[in-house]
C-alpha positions in Angstrom: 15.9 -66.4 30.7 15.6 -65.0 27.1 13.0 -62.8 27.7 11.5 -59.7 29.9 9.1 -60.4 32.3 6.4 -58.0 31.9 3.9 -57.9 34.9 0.5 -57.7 33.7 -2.7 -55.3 35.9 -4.9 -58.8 35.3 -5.6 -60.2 38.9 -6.6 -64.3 39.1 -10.3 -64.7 41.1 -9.8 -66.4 43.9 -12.7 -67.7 46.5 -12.4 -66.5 50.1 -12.8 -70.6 50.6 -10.1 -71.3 47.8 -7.8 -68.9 49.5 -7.9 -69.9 52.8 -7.6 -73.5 52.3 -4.4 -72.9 50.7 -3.0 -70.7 53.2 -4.2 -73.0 56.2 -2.4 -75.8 53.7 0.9 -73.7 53.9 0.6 -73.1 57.7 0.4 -77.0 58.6 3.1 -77.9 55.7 5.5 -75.6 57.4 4.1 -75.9 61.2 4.7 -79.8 60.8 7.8 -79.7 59.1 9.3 -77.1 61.4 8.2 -78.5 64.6 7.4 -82.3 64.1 10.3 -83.2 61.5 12.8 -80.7 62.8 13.4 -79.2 59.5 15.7 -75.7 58.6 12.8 -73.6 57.5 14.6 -73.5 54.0 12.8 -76.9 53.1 9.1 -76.1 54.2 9.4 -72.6 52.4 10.4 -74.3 49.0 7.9 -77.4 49.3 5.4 -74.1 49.6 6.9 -72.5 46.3 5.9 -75.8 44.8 2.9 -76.1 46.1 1.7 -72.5 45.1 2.9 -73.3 41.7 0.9 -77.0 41.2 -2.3 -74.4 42.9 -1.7 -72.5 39.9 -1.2 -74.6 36.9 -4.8 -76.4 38.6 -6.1 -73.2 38.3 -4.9 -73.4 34.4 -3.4 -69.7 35.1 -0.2 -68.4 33.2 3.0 -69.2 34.5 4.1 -65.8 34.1 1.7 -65.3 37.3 4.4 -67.3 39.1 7.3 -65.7 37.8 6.0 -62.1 38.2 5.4 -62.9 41.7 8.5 -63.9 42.7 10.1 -61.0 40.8 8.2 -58.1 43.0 8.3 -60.5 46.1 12.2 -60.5 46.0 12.9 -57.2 44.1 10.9 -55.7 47.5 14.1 -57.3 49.8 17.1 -56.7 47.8 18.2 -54.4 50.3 17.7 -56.4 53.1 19.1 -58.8 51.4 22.2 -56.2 50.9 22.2 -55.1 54.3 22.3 -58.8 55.4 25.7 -59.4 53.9 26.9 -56.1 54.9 26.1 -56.9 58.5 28.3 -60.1 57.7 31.1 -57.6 56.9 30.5 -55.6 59.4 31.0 -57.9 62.2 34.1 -59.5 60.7 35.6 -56.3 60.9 34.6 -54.9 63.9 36.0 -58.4 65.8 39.7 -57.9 63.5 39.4 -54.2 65.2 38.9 -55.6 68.8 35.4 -53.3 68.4 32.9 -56.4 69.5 35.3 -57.7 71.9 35.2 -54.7 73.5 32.1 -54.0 73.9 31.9 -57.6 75.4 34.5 -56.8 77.8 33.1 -53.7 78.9 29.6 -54.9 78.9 30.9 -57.5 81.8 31.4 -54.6 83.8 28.8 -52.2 83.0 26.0 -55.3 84.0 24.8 -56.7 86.9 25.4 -60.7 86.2 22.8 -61.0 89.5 20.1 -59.9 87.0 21.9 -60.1 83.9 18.9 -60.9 81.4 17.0 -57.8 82.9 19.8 -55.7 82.3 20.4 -57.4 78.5 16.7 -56.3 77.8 17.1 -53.0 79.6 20.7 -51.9 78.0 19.1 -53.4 74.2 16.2 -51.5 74.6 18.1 -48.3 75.3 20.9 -49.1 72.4 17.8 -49.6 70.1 16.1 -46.6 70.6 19.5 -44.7 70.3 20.3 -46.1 66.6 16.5 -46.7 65.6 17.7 -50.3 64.6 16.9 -53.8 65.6 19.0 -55.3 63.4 22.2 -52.8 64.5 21.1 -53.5 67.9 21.7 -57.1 67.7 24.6 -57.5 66.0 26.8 -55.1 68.0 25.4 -55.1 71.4 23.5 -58.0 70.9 26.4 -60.7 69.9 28.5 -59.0 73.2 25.7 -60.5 75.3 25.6 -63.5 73.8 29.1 -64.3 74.2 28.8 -63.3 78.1 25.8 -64.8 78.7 28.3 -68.1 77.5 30.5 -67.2 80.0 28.3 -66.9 82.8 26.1 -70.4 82.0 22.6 -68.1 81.1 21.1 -70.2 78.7 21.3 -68.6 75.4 17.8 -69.2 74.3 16.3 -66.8 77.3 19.6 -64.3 76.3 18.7 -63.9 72.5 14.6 -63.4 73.9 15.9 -61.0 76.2 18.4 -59.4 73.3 15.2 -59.6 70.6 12.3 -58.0 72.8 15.0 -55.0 74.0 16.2 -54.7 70.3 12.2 -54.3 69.3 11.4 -52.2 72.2 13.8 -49.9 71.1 13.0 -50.4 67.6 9.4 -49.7 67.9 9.9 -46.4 69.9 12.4 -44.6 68.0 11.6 -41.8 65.9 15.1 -42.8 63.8 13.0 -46.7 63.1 12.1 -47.6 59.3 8.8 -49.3 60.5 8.0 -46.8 62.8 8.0 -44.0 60.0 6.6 -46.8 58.1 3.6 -46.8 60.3 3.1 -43.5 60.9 3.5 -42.6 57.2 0.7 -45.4 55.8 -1.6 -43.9 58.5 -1.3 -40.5 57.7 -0.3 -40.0 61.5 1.8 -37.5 62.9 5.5 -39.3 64.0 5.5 -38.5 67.7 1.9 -38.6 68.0 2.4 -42.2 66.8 5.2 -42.8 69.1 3.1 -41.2 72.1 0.1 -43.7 71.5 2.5 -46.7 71.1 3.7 -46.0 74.9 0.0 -47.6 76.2 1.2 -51.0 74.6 5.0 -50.5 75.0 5.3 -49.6 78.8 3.1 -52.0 80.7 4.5 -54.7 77.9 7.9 -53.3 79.3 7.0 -54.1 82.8 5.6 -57.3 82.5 8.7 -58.6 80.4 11.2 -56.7 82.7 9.3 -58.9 86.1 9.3 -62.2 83.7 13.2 -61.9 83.2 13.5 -61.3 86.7 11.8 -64.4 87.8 13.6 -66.2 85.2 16.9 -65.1 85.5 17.2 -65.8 89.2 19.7 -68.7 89.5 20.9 -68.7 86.4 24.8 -67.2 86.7 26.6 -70.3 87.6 30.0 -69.2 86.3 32.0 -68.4 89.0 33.8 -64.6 89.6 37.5 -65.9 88.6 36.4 -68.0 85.6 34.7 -65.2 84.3 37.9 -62.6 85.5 39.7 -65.3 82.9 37.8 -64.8 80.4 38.0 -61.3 80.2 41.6 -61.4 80.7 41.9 -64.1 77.9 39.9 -61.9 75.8 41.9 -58.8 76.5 45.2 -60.6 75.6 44.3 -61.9 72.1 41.6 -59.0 70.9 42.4 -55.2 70.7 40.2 -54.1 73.9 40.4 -50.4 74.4 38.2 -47.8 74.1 39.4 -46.5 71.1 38.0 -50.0 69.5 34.8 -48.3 70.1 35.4 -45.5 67.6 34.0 -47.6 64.3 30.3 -48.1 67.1 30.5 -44.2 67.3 30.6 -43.3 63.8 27.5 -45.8 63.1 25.7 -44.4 66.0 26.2 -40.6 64.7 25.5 -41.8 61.3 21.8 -43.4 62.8 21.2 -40.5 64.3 21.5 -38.3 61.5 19.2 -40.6 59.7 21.8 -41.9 57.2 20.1 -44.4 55.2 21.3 -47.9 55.9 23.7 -48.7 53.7 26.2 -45.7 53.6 25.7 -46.2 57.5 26.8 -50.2 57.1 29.5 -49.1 54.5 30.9 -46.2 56.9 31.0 -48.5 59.8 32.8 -51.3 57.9 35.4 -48.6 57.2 35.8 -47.4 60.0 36.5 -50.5 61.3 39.2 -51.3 58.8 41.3 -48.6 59.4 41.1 -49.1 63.1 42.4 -52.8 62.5 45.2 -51.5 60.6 45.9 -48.9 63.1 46.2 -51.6 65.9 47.6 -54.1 63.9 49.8 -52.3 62.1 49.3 -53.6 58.7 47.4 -56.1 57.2 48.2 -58.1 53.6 45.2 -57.1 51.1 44.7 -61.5 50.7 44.0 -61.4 54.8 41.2 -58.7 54.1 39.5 -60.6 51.0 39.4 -63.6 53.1 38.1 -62.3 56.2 35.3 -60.4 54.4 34.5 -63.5 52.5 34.9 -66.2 55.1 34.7 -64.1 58.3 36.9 -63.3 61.4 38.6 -66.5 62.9 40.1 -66.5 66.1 42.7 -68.2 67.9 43.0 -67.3 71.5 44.4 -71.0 72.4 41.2 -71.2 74.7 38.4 -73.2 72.4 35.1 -71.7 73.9 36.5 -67.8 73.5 37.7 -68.8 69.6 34.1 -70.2 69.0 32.2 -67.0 70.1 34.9 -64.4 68.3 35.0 -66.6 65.2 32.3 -64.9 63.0 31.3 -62.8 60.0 31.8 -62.5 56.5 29.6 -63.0 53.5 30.0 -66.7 53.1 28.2 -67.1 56.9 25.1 -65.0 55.8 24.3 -66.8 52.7 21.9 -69.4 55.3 20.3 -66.4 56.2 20.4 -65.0 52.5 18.8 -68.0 50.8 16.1 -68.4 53.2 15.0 -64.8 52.8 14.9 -65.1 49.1 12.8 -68.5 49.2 10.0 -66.2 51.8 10.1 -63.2 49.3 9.1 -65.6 46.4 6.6 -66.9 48.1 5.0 -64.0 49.6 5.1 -62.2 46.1 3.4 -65.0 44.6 0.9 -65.3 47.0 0.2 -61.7 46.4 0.1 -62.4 42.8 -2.0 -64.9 43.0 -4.4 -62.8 44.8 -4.8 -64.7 47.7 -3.5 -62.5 50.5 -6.3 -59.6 49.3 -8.7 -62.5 48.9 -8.5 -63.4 52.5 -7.7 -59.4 53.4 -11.3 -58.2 51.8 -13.0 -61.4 53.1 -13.3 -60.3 56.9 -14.3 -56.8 56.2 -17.8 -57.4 56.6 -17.1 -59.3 60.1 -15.4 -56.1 61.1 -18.2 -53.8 62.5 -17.0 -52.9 66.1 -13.8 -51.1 67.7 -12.6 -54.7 69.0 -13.3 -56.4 65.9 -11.2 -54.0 63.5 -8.5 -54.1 66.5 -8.5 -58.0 66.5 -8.7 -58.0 62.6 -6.3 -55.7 62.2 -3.3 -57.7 64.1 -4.6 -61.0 62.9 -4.0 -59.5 59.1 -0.4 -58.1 60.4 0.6 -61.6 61.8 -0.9 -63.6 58.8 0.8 -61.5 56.0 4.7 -61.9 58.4 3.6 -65.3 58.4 2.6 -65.8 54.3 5.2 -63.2 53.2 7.8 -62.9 56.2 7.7 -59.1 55.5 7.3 -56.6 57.9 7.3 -54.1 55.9 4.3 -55.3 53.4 2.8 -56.5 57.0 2.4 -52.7 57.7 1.7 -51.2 54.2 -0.6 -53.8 53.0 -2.7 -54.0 56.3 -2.6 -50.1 57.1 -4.1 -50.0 53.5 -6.9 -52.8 53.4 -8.5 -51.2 57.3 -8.0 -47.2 56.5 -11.8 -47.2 55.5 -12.8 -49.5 58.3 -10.8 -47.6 61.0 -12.4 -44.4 59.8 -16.0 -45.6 59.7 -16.1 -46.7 63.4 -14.6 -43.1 64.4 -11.3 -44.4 65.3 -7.9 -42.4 64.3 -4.8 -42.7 62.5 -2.6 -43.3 66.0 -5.2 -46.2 66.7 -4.5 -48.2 63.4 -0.8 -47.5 63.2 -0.4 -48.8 67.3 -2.6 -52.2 65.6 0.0 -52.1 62.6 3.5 -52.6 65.2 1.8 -54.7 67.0 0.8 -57.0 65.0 3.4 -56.2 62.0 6.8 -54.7 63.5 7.5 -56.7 66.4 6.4 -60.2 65.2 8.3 -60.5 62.3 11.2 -62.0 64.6 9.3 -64.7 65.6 9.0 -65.9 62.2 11.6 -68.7 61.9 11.9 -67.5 57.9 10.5 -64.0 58.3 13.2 -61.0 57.7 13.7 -60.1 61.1 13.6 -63.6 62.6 16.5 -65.0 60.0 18.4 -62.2 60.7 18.1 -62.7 64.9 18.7 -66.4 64.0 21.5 -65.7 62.0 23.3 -63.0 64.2 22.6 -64.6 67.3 23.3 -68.2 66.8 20.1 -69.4 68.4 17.0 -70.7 66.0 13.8 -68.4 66.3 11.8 -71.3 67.6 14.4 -71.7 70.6 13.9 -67.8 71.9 10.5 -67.7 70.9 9.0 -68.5 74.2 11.3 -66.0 75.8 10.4 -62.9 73.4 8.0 -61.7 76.2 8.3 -58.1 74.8 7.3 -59.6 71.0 4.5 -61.6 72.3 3.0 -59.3 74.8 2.3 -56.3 72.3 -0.5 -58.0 70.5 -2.3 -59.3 72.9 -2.5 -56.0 74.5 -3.5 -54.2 71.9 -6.7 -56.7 71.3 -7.6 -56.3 74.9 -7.4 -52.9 74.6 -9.7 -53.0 70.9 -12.0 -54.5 73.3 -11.9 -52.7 76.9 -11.4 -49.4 74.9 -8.7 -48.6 77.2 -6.3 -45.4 74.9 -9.0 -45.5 72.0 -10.3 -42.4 72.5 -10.1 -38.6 71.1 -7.9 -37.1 68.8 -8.5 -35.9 65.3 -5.3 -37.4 63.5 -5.1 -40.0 60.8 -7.7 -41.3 58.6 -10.6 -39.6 59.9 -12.6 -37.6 58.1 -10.5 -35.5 55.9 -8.7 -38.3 54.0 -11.2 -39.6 50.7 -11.6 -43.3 50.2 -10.1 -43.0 46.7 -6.5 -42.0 48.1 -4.5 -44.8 48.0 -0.7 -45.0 48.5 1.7 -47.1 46.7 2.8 -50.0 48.4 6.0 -50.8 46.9 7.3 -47.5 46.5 6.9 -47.6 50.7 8.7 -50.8 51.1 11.3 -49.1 48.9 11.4 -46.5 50.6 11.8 -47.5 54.1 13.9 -51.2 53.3 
């Protein structure tokens, strides 16, 4: 393209009616396609990019519109687009340093296989708050269980919903989380105040997921103890399992605690992994490294189920994942350039005139933008800003909207089959969003809490933080320096 694209301040008018009837159009092209015509959400996504496009040369509006669109929509995930192929790296070179097959193997004996998917959700949920990241979560701990929940029969589906709601759980509740500083920050709401308020949705969603996995857990093991002592074994043999294997983990974890941002984290836990495959293999030809960080880690254990779980990674096994998340991006950003999202944003302000309302409102708006821009980030940021002044005129506080913004933003971006989160779960975990959907209890549980509470008033009182009454209505915060800042 010859020339600069220059983004113009010059916003199209849109009707609420106009924007809505193309939104509800892009809900049923993708809804239909994804569960009628079995479809890879790549194919819906585009057909929507086209669609938006035809809307707008209707409309007789400059193609630029289009094109600056998709700019800020995918210049907003370049680095979670970055840390996507990094994570491909990272797990190539943490299975060629025996690091993920350790932590399989000494996952098997940390567990309980009688309730193994209440102890996947328990032991996710505790890794997640630890490093402050989903996305960490699940592709370390998270692919260990995977492969064990293999070896024991648990179907993998109800594993990666166990592995997705303890990797949001911890997400959501660490003070080391992007979103949750995210949430906290677009609020104007002190961090541990935040994470204090969150516990009225998080714990009894906690216990009601914990008591679902139970009942559906039981019966499921059908492995028997020496198959599974063979694995292991099998496992040990071919893969470098020893504890030292664990020191690449450690060096991520102290780096995530530190609050490293996330790609000197990814890049010092890819090194560290390196080196530790050298050290335990004793050398390695520079062609074997460009290859596995390309193509991935391939094993060959002689036993065919154990090679397809170890054989993973690399760059080229992240592009599915990659292209999908640039086709969501370009249509998010153009639906925000086409004015359509703060068309249907500013059209149900003047419905929202009680506590419940701006509650219900609220996480709607959150699950509407993860579903039109698969962004959890602009989920939080966009909504926190379009209900400050609402949350403020019905007396309610900073810790109340930011609760509404996770809820509705943070932990339902991984049920979106092309959202950020949910590609990335997909991708990492080998199992389709719409096949560990049903078994996200923790994911699904957390908005329809918080709406019930909107309503009952149940942990909607007190407090002075937030956007009360000291913060003016013309204070505004800029939304892509936030993404930016927290991607």
């Amino acid at each position: 393209m010859d020339r600069q694209i220059e983004h113009t301040e010059q916003k199209p008018r849109v009707t609420g009616l106009e924007a809505a009837g193309v939104m509800l159009a892009i809900l049923a092209l993708i809804g239909v396609s994804l569960l009628y015509l079995d479809a890879q959400p790549h194919v819906p996504v585009f057909l929507a990019i086209v669609l938006l496009a035809v809307y707008n040369l209707i409309k007789k509006q400059p193609w630029q519109w289009v094109e600056e669109g998709i700019v800020k929509g995918v210049r907003a995930g370049i680095i979670p687009i970055i840390i996507f192929m990094l994570i491909g790296i990272l797990i190539a070179a943490w299975m060629q340093s025996g690091t993920i097959p350790t932590l399989i193997a000494f996952s098997f004996q940390a567990i309980s296989t009688e309730y193994f998917l209440p102890s996947v959700f328990v032991v996710t949920a505790i890794v997640g708050m630890a490093v402050g990241s989903s996305f960490t979560t699940a592709s370390t701990i998270g692919i260990a269980f995977m492969a064990l929940s293999s070896i024991l029969g648990v179907d993998l589906a109800m594993t990666a919903g166990a592995v997705v709601s303890g990797a949001l759980l911890g997400d959501k509740m660490s003070p080391l989380s992007d979103t949750t500083n995210l949430a906290s920050s677009v609020t104007k709401t002190d961090l541990f105040e935040h994470i204090r308020h969150m516990m009225w949705t998080a714990v009894p969603a906690f216990v009601i997921s914990l008591i679902l996995f139970f009942i559906i857990g039981r019966a499921q093991t059908t492995a028997e103890t020496t198959e599974m002592n063979e694995w292991i074994a099998t496992l040990s043999e071919a893969s470098h399992v020893h504890w030292i294997a664990l020191i690449p983990a450690v060096v991520m974890a102290v780096l995530a605690i530190r609050k490293t941002p996330a790609i000197p984290t990814m890049l010092a836990g890819i090194g560290a992994g390196f080196v530790m495959a050298v050290i335990q293999d004793g050398q390695l030809a520079l062609s074997h490294w460009m290859v596995l960080i390309q193509e991935g880690f391939t094993a060959s254990t002689g036993n065919g189920d154990i090679d397809e779980l170890l054989t993973r990674g690399g760059i080229q096994n992240m592009m599915w994942a990659v292209s999908i998340l640039v086709l969501a991006l370009s249509m998010g950003g153009i639906l925000s350039r086409l004015n359509i999202i703060e068309t249907i944003l500013h059209g149900v302000h003047s419905w929202v005139n009680t506590r419940g309302k701006a509650v219900l409102s609220t996480t709607l708006s959150s699950i509407g933008i993860n579903i039109g821009m698969g962004e959890q980030y602009m989920s939080v940021v966009l909504t926190g800003e379009a209900y400050k002044k609402q949350f403020r005129e019905l007396g309610l506080k900073g810790r109340h909207l930011s609760k509404t913004l996770e809820a509705g933003g943070t932990v339902v971006n991984p049920l979106i089959p092309y959202g950020v989160s949910g590609v990335f779960m997909a991708s990492v975990l080998g199992v389709p969003v719409l096949s560990f959907f049903p078994f996200a209890f923790f994911c699904l549980l957390c908005p329809v809490i918080t709406i019930i509470y909107g309503f009952t008033g149940i942990s909607m009182n007190g407090g002075d933080d937030g956007p009360s009454g000291s913060e003016s209505e013309e204070e505004e915060s800029d939304s892509e320096e936030k993404i930016q800042q927290y991607a």
